[in-house]
N, C-alpha and C positions, 0 to 999 in steps of 0.2 A: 276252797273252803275248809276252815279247821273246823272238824267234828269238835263240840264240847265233852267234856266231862262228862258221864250217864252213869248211871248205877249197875253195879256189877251180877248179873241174877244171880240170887241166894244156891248156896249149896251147903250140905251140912258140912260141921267146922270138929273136924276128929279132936281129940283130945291128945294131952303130950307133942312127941317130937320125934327125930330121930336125925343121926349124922351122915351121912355119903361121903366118903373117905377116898381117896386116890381119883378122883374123877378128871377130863379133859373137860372143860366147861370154855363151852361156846356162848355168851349172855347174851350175844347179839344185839350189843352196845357198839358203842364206837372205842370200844378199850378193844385190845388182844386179847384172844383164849389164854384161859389159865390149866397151866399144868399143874399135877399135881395137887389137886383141886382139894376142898372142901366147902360142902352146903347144910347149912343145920337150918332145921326145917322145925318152927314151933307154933303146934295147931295148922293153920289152914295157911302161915305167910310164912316167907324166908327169914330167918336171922342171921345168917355168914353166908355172902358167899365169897370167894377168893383164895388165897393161898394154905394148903392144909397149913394148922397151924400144933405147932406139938410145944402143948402147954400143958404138964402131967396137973392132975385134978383143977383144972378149967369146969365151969360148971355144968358145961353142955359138952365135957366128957364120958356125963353118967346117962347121957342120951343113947341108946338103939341104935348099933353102927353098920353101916353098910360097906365094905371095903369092896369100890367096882373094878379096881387093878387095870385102871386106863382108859375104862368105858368112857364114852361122851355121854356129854349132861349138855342139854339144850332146852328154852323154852318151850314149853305146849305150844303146837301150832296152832292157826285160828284161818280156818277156811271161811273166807268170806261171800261166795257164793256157793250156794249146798240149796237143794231141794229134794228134802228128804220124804214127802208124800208119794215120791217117785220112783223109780228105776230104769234101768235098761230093758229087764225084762218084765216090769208089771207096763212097758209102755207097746210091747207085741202078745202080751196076755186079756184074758177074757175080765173084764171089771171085776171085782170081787163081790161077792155075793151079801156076806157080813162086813158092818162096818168093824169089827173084830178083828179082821183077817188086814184089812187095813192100817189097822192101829198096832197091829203086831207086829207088818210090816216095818213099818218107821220105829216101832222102839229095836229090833233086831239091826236095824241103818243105824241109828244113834247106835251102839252097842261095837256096831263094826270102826265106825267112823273114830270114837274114842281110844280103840286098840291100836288103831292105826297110829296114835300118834297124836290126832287133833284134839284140843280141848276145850275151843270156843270155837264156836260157828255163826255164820250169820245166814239164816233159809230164808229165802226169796220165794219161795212159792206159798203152800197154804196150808202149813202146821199150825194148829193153834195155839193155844198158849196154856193150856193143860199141860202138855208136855213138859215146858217150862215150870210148872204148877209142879208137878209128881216127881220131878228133878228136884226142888227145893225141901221137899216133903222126903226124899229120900226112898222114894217108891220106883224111882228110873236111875236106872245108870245111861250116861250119855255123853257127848260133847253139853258145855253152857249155850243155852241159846239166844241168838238176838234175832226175830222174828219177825217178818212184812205181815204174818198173819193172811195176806191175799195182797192184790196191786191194782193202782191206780191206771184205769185208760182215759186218755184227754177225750174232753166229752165238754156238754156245755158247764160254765164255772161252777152256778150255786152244785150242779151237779158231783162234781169234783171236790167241792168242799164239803158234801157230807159224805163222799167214800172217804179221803179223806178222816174228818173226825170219827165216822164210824169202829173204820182201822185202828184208832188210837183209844177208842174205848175197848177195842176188844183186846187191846195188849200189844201193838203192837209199837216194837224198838224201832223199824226204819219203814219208811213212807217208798215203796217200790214202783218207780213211773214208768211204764212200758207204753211201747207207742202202740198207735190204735189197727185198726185192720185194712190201711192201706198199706203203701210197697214205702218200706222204710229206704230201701234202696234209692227213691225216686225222691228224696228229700225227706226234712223234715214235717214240712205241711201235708205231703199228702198222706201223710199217717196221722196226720192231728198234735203232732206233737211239737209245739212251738215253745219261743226263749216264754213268751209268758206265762203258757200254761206250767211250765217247768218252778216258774217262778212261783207262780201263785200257791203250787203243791208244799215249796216252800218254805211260804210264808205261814201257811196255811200248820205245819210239824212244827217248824219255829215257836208259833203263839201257845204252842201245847207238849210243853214238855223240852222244847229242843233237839223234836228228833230231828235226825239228817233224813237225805233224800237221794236216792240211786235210780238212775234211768239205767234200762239195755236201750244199747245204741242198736244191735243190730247191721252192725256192721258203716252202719251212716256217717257219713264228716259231717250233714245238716244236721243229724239229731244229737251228735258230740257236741257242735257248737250250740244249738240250743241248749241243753243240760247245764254246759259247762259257763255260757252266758245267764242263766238262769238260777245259778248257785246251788246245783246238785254238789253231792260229797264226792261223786265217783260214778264213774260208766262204766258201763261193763260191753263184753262182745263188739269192740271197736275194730276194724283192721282198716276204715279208711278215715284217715284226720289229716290235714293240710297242719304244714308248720307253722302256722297263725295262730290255731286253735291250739297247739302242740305248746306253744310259748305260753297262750294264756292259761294254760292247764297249769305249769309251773308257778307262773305267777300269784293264781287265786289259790293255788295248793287241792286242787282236783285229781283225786287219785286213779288211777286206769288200773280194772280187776280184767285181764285180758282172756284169761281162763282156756289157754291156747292149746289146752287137750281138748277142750269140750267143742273146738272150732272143725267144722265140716274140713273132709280134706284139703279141696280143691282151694280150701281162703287159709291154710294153714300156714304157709311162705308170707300170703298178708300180715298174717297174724304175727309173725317170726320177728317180718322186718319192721312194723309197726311198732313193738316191743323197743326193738334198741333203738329207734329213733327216739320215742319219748325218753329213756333212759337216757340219752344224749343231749337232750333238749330238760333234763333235769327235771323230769312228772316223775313223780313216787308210785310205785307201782306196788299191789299186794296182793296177794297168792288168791285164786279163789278157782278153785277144780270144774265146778256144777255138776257135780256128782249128782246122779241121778238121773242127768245125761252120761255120764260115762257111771262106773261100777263106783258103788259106796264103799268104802272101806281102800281105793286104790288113789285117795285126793293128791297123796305126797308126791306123786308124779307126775304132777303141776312145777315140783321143783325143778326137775332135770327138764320140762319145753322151757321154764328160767332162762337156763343155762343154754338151752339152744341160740334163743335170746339174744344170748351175749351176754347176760350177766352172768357175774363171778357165785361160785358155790355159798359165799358170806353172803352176796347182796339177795340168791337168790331166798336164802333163810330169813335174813329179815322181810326180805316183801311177806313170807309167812307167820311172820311173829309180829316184830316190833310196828310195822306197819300197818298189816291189816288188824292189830290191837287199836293203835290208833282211830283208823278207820272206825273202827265200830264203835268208839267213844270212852273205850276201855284200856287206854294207854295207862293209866296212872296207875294199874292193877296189874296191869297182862301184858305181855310180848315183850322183854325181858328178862333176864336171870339177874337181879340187883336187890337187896338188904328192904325188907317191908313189902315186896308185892306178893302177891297170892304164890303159891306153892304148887306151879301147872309146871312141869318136867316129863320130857323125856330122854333115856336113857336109850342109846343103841352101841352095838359094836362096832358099827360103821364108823369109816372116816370121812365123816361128812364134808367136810373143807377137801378135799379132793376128790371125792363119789358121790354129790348128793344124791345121784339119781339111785343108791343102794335103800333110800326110805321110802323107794314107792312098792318097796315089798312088808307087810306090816310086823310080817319075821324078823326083818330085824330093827324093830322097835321092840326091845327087853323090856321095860319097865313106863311104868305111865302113870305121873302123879298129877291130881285134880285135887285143887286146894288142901294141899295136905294128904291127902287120901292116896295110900297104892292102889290102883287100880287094877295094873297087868302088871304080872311077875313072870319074868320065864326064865329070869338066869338060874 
């Protein structure tokens, strides 16, 4: 399933501009990196990017220059599975006492998660949409968010149909179908989670608004082929799929977010080989940590389990950009370096095309631009 077109959540849109000068510029397109780079940057969208260009009194000469003397310049990343009401350690801590200490929580996760490099997210668990709110209001710094707001368990229909619409009055971007409280291991049915009800959740985002729809597999070949027969956008937590399901994944264009840091050990090899077979069998795959099962602020080393993978250091940046932009419905904005889309960069010292695995340290992520906006400076 191709995600449509969605609206990109509002962020403030700075004023002027400025130049990045000597850059290596990875766009994570289907062109080669440009050396010797330049990117001019007016308001919140890109205006140049490609070959420095030495045209004396050019107009977007008298712009603000950055000279990065080799840095790499790459798109904002876009963690597709993130649940930031969460942690590692508030999940062996005592509940929190204020909803205060909660909220502080998750904007300090947003805050990390942004430094790190990421600059769209999509949270799966149960942020609400304030945060998104106080993001557009310029009261939160953070990654953009796209939001399940809470998730769908199959249950009876009209049931389903008002969690469902209720979800999408409260704001939320993508309709989250997790299977119910039987053994997802032992099929899809005995966890309640069949090609219909998949379907119906659907049809059900379709009629309102054109959200997509994400199940966790959980690990199931029965609950991937239901999803995937059911016209979800994308499964997550998969490491059993039969090369039937694997074809038609390619086919309908079903994306696998495998998230193979956040996979228990003992299914990690699952998860590994899983990976390159869909990659072989030509499924698009796109970056998603679930951070919050592992440390917030550590997503980027998502990249390098990629590469364990089998995929190459390029394929496994775009699964993190250009893909999971797609995915979230925000291709025509986000997950690219190209002339008119928003202004989401980052800047490292690393040589990413041969080390990705140097971005899961957020050190060397130097600079971090959201829509225009310097964010993190540390050269």
């Amino acid at each position: 399933m191709t995600v449509p077109p969605l609206p990109v959540p509002f962020l403030p849109v700075p004023d002027g501009g400025l130049r990045l000068t000597g850059a290596h510029i990875v766009p994570a397109t289907d062109t080669p990196p440009v050396h010797d780079g330049e990117i001019v940057i007016h308001g919140a969208r890109l205006g140049y990017v490609g070959r420095r260009r030495r045209r004396p009194g050019a107009p977007d000469d008298a712009l603000p220059e950055y000279d990065l003397g080799g840095l790499t310049v790459l798109p904002g990343f876009v963690d597709s599975l993130i649940r930031f009401e969460t942690s590692p350690s508030s999940r062996t801590s005592a509940a929190p006492r204020f909803a205060s200490h909660t909220h502080l929580g998750i904007a300090d996760r947003l805050r990390r998660t942004l430094e790190a490099g990421v600059t769209t997210t999509r949270d799966l668990g149960g942020t609400d949409a304030g945060f998104r709110d106080a993001m557009a209001q310029g009261a939160l710094l953070g990654p953009r968010l796209s939001l399940a707001v809470g998730v769908v368990r199959p249950g009876v229909d009209d049931e389903l149909r008002r969690t469902v619409r209720t979800l999408l009055r409260s704001g939320a971007d993508v309709i989250a179908v997790r299977p119910g409280n039987g053994d997802a291991a032992r099929g899809a049915e005995d966890c309640g989670l069949s090609e219909e009800t998949v379907r119906l959740a659907v049809r059900e985002a379709a009629a309102r608004g054109g959200r997509p729809v994400t199940v966790e597999a959980r690990g199931s070949a029965s609950v991937v082929r239901a999803a995937v027969r059911g016209g979800a956008a994308d499964v997550e937590h998969c490491h059993e799929v039969d090369e039937e399901t694997l074809r038609l994944m390619a086919e309908v264009g079903t994306v696998l977010v495998p998230a193979v840091g956040a996979v228990p050990r003992a299914r990690q090899e699952a998860a590994r080989r899983l990976v390159g077979r869909a990659v072989s069998a030509g499924v698009r795959v796109a970056l998603g940590s679930d951070a919050g099962v592992i440390e917030h602020g550590a997503n980027l080393a998502e990249l390098g389990h990629l590469v364990d993978c089998g995929m190459t250091p390029a394929e496994a940046i775009r699964a993190g950009t250009r893909t999971a932009a797609e995915l979230l419905g925000l291709g025509a904005d986000l997950g690219t370096l190209e002339r008119g889309k928003l202004a989401d960069l980052v800047v490292t010292d690393a040589d990413v095309l041969r080390d990705v695995t140097a971005l899961a340290d957020p050190c060397a992520v130097r600079m971090v631009f959201q829509g225009g906006r310097l964010l993190k400076n540390t050269l």
